[in-house]
C-alpha positions in Angstrom: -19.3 -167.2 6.1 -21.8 -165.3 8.3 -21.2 -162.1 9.0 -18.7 -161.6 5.8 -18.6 -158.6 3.5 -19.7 -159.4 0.1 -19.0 -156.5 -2.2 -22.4 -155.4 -4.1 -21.8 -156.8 -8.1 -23.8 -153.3 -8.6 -20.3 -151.6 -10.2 -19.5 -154.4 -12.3 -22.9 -154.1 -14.5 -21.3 -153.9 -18.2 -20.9 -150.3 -19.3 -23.8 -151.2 -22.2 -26.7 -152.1 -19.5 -25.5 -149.4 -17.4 -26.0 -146.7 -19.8 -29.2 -148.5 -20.6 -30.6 -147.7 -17.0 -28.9 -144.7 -17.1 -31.2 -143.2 -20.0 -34.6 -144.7 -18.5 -34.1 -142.3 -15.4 -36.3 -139.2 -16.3 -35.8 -137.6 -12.5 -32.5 -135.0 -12.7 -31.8 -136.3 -8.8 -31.6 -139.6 -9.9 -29.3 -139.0 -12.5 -27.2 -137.6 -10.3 -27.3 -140.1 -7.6 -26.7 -142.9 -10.4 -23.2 -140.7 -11.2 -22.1 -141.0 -7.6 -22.1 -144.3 -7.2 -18.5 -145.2 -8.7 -16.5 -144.2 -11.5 -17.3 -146.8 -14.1 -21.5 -146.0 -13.8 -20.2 -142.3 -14.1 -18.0 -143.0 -17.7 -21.3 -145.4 -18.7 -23.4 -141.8 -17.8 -20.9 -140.2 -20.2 -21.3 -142.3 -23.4 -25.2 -141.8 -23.5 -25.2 -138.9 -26.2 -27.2 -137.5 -27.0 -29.4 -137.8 -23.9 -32.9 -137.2 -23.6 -33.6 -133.8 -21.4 -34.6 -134.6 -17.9 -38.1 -134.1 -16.9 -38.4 -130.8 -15.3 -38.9 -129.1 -12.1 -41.0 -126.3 -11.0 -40.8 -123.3 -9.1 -42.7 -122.9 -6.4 -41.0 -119.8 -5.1 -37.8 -117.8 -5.7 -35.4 -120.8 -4.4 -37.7 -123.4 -4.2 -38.4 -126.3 -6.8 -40.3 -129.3 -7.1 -39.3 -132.7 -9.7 -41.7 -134.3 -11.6 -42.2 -137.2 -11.3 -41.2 -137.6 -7.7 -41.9 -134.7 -6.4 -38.4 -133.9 -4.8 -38.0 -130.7 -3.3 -34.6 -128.6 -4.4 -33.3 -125.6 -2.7 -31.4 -123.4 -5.4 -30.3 -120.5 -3.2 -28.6 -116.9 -4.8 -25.1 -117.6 -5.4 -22.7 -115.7 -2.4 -21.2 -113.5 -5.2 -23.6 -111.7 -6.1 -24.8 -108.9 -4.5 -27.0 -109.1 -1.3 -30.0 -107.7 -2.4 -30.0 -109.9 -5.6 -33.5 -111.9 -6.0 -34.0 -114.5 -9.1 -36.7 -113.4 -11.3 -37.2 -116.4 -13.4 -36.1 -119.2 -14.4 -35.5 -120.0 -18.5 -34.8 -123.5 -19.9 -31.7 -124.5 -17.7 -31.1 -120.4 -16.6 -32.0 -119.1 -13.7 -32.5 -114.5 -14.1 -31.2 -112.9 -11.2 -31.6 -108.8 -10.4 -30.1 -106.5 -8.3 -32.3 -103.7 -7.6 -29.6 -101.3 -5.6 -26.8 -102.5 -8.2 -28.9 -102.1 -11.6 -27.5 -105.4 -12.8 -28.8 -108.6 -14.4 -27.3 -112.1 -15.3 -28.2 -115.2 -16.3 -26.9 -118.0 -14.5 -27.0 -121.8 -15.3 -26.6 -123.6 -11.4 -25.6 -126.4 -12.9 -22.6 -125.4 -15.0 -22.0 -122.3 -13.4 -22.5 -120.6 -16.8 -22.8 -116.6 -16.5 -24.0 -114.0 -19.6 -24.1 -110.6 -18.1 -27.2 -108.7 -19.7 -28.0 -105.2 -20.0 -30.2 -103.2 -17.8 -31.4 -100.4 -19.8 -32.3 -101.0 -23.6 -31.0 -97.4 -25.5 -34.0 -97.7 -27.6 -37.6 -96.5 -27.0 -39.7 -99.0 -27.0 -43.1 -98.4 -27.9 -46.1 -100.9 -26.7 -48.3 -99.5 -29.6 -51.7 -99.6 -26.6 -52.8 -97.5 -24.3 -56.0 -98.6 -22.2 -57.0 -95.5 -20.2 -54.2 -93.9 -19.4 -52.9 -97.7 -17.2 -50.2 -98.0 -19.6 -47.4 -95.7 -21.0 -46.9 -95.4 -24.8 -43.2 -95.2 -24.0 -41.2 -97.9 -21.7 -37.6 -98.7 -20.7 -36.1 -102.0 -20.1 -35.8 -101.2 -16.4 -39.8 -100.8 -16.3 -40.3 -104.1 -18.1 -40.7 -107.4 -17.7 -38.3 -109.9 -19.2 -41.6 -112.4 -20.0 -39.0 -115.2 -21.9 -35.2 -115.3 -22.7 -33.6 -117.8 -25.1 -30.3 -118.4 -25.5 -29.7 -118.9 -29.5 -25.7 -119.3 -28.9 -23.0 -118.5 -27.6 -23.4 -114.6 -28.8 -27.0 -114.1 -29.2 -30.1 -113.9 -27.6 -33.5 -113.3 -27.9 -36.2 -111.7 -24.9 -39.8 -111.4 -25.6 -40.4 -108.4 -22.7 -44.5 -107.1 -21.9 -46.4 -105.5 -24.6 -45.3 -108.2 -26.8 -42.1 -106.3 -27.9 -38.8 -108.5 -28.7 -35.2 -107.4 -28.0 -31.8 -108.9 -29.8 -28.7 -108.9 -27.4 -25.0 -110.1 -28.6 -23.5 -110.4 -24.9 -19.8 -109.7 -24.8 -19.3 -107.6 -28.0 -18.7 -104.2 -27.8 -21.4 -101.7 -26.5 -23.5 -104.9 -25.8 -26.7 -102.6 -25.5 -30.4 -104.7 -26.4 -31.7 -103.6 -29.3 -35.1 -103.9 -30.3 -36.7 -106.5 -33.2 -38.6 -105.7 -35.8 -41.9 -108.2 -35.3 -45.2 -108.6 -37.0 -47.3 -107.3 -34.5 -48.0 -108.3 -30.8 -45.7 -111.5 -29.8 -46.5 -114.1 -28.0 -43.9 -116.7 -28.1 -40.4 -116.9 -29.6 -38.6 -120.6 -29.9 -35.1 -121.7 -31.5 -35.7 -123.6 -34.5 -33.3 -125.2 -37.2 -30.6 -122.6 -35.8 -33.4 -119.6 -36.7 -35.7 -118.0 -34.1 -39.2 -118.2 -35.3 -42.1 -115.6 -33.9 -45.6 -116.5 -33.3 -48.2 -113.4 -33.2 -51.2 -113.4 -30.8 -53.2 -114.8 -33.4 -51.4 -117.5 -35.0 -49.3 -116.0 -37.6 -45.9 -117.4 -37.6 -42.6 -115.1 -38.7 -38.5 -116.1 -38.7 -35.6 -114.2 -37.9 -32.0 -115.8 -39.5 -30.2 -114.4 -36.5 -26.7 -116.5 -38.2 -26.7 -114.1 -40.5 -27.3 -111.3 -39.4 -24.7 -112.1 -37.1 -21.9 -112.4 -40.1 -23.1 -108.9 -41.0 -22.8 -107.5 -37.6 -19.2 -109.1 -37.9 -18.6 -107.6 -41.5 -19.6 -103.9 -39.9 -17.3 -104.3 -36.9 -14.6 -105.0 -38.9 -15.4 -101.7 -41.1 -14.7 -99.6 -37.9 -18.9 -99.7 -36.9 -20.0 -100.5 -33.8 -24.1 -100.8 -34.3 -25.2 -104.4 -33.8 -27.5 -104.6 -37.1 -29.9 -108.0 -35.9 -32.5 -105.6 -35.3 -32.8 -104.0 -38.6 -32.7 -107.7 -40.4 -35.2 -109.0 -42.2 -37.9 -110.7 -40.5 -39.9 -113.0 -42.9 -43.6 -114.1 -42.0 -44.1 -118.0 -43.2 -47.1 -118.3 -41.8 -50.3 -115.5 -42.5 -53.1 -117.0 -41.7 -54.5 -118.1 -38.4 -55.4 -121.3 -37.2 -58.9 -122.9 -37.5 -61.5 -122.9 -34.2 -62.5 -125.7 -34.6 -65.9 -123.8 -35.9 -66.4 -123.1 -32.5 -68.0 -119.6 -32.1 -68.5 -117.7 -28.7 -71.7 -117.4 -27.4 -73.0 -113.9 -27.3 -71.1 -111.6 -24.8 -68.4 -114.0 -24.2 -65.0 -114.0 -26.4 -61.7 -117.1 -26.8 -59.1 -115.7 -24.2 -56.0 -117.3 -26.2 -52.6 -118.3 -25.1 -50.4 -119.7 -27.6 -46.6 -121.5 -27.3 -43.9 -122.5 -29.6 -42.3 -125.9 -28.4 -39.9 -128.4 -31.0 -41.4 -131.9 -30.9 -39.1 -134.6 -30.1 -39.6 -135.7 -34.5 -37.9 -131.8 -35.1 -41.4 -130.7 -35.7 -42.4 -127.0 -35.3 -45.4 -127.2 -32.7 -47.8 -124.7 -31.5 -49.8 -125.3 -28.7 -52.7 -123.7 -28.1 -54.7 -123.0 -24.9 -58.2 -121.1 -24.5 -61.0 -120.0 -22.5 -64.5 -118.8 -23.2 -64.8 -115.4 -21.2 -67.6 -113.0 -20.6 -66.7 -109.9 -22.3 -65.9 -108.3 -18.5 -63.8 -111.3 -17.2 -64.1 -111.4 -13.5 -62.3 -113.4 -10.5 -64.4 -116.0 -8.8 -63.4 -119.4 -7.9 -63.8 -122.1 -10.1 -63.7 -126.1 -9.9 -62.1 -128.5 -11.7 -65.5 -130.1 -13.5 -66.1 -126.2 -14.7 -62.1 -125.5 -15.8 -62.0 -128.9 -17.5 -65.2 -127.6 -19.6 -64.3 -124.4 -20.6 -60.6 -124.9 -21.3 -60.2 -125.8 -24.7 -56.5 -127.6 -26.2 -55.5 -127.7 -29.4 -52.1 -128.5 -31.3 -50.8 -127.5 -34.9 -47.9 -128.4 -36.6 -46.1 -125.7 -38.8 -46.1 -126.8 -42.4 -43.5 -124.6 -43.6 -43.4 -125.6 -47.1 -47.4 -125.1 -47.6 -46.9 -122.2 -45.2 -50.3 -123.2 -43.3 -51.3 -124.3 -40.1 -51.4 -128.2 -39.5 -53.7 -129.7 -36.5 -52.6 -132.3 -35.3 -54.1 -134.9 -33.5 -51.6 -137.1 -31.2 -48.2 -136.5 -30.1 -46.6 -140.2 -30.0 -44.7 -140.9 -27.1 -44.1 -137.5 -25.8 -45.1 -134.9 -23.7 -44.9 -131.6 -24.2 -44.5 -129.0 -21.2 -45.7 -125.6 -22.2 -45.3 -122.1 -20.2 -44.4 -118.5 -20.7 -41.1 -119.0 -20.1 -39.8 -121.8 -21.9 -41.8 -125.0 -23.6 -40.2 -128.2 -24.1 -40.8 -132.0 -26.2 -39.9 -134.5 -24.0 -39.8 -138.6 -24.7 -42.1 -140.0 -21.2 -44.4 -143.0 -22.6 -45.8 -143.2 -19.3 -47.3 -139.8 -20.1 -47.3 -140.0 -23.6 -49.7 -138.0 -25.7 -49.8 -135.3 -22.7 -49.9 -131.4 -22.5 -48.5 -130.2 -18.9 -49.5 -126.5 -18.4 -48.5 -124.8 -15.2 -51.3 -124.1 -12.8 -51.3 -120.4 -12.5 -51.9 -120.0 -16.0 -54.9 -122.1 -15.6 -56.0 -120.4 -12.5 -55.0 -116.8 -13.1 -58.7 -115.5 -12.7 -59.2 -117.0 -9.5 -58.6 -114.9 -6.6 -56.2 -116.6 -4.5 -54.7 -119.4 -7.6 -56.8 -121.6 -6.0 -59.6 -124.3 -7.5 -62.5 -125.2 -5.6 -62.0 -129.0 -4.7 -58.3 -129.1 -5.3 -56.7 -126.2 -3.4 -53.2 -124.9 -5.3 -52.8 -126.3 -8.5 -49.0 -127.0 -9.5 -49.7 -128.1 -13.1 -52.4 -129.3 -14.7 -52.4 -132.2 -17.7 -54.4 -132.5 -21.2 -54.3 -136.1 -22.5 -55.2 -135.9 -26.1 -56.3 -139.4 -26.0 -59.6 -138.4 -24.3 -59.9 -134.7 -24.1 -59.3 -135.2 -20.3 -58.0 -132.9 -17.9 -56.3 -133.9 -14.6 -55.0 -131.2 -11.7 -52.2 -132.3 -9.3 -50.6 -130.5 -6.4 -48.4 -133.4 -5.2 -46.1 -131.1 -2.5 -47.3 -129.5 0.6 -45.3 -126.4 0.2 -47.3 -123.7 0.0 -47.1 -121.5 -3.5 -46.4 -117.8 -3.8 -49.9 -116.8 -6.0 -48.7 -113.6 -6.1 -46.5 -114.0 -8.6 -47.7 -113.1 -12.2 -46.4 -116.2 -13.6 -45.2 -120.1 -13.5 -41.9 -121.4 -14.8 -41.2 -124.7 -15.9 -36.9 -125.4 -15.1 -34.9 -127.4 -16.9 -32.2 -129.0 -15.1 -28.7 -129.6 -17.6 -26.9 -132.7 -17.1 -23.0 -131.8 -16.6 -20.8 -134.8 -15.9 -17.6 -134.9 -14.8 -15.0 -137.8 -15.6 
């Protein structure tokens, strides 16, 4: 009859096809519309375990985010309870780092799940960069002066925090005279990733170290229970694997230039151990100037190993499947995307950190840029109109948790 309600078949789909659609939605928004719609799509949502990560957003400021793919803008403002002049100063895997300035406290904060872990300001031990370049730099720094550059939760009662100066600090949140304490590493760190329930260490160079943090943390237990209160994960053993750096690809410098190198830990989607790494030819004197994308796409330079931990070496490998991996300072992640499979994302103010303003020639602000390993090619992409704040010192990648409710 004309004009007659016919209810939508939409909630009937079988629970099976339902959770079928459910796990081809890579966008965090839509997963969370898809939830909403009734109850039996949301108990469907709840039987896909374990579910592939959603793809991530980025920040573009200190509240503002942008999805990929879609390019969805999300507003994650300072939660009321915290004090007024708290600001977020990062965002780590599914955490977000807020900082009061006035208070002297720090927290991180999952705004999904509401999660809190309360961290230390000050760290009670020296901690010593091991540099000094003309005087710009102490040879002594607190926490407070410090940059937390990554954080990663190991469980429930430890966690790791590569700071600047490449130093890494140990916290066990919630135990008595929860103080960081500072790691015994091989040198100058550049990135730090969970791994088979250890946290492994990657030097500036290439060398790879682990740190059993589960048990060290039965020997912290043993102590407290013998009347000591010293947390005793920084004075456990850290074991290099890996000693030798990887190959160049015989690629030598030309004369007054040198490889400025970034390297990042990320766990492939297979449960391999994956370093990615990124360089750029420099002059010896680097200097800011504007470059385009035909020049970047030249002189950047991708490569990816695999960590053969039985042959303790350095593995290059030469296609990623159907993944993608999405690499930054503050947390790097494997994620399953075929229509992007075989792709690097890097953020785009590590790409255009010696331009003046963040900007490229041709482009404007870069978001993120991609590496397809098929080709060697390199695309730039600045899908939102928002405008960027290029005076931060870095990008982060956020990873949106999926928390559903019955």
């Amino acid at each position: 009859m004309d004009g007659e309600c016919v209810p939508s078949p939409w909630p009937e789909l079988p629970p099976d096809l339902a959770g079928a659609v459910y796990c081809r939605l890579v966008s965090y928004g839509d997963r969370v519309r898809f939830r909403a719609v009734c109850r039996p799509w949301r108990l469907a949502a709840r039987r896909q375990h374990p579910l592939p990560a959603a793809l991530p957003w980025i920040a573009l400021d200190r509240t503002t985010n942008e999805s990929l793919p879609d390019g969805e803008v999300h507003r994650v403002p300072v939660p009321g309870e915290l004090p007024a002049d708290t600001v977020c100063r990062g965002a780590f895997d599914g955490w977000l780092l807020y900082e009061s300035g006035e208070q002297r406290e720090r927290c991180l904060r999952n705004p999904i799940s509401m999660a809190k872990i309360d961290l230390p300001y000050h760290c009670d031990e020296v901690i010593n960069p091991g540099f000094n370049l003309d005087g710009l730099y102490p040879t002594t720094v607190c926490l407070h002066e410090a940059v937390l550059r990554k954080i990663v939760v190991c469980s429930p009662d430890f966690l790791a925090a590569i700071i600047d100066y490449g130093a890494v600090l140990f916290l066990r949140p919630g135990s008595m005279h929860s103080t960081w304490s500072l790691a015994a590493c091989p040198g100058y760190v550049g990135d730090i990733a969970l791994y088979r329930g250890k946290l492994y260490f990657v030097a500036g160079h290439g060398e790879l170290a682990v740190h059993d943090f589960s048990s060290s943390s039965s020997e912290a237990s043993s102590s407290r229970r013998h009347g000591s209160a010293k947390d005793d994960s920084s004075s456990s053993c850290v074991d290099v694997v890996i000693s030798t750096e990887p190959p160049l690809n015989n690629q030598n410098p030309p004369r007054g230039h040198f490889w400025d190198s970034t390297v990042y830990l990320v766990v492939s989607c297979t449960g391999k151990l994956l370093m990615v790494r990124w360089r750029r030819c420099l002059p010896l004197a680097p200097h800011y100037r504007h470059w385009c994308a035909d020049e970047l796409s030249k002189e950047i330079k991708v490569d990816v190993f695999e960590a053969d931990l039985e042959k303790r070496r350095w593995s290059e490998v030469e296609e990623l499947g159907e993944q993608a991996l999405f690499v930054g300072t503050t947390c790097s992640k494997a994620l399953p995307w075929p229509d992007h499979a075989n792709c690097v994302f890097f953020l785009g103010l590590n790409v255009a950190k010696f331009s003046p303003d963040g900007t490229i020639d041709g482009i404007g602000g870069c978001a993120y840029c991609v590496y397809d390993m098929k080709n060697g090619a390199f695309s730039f992409d600045h899908p939102v109109s928002i405008e960027r704040d290029f005076r931060r010192s870095r990008d982060d990648w956020f990873f949106p948790c999926d928390v559903v409710e019955s």
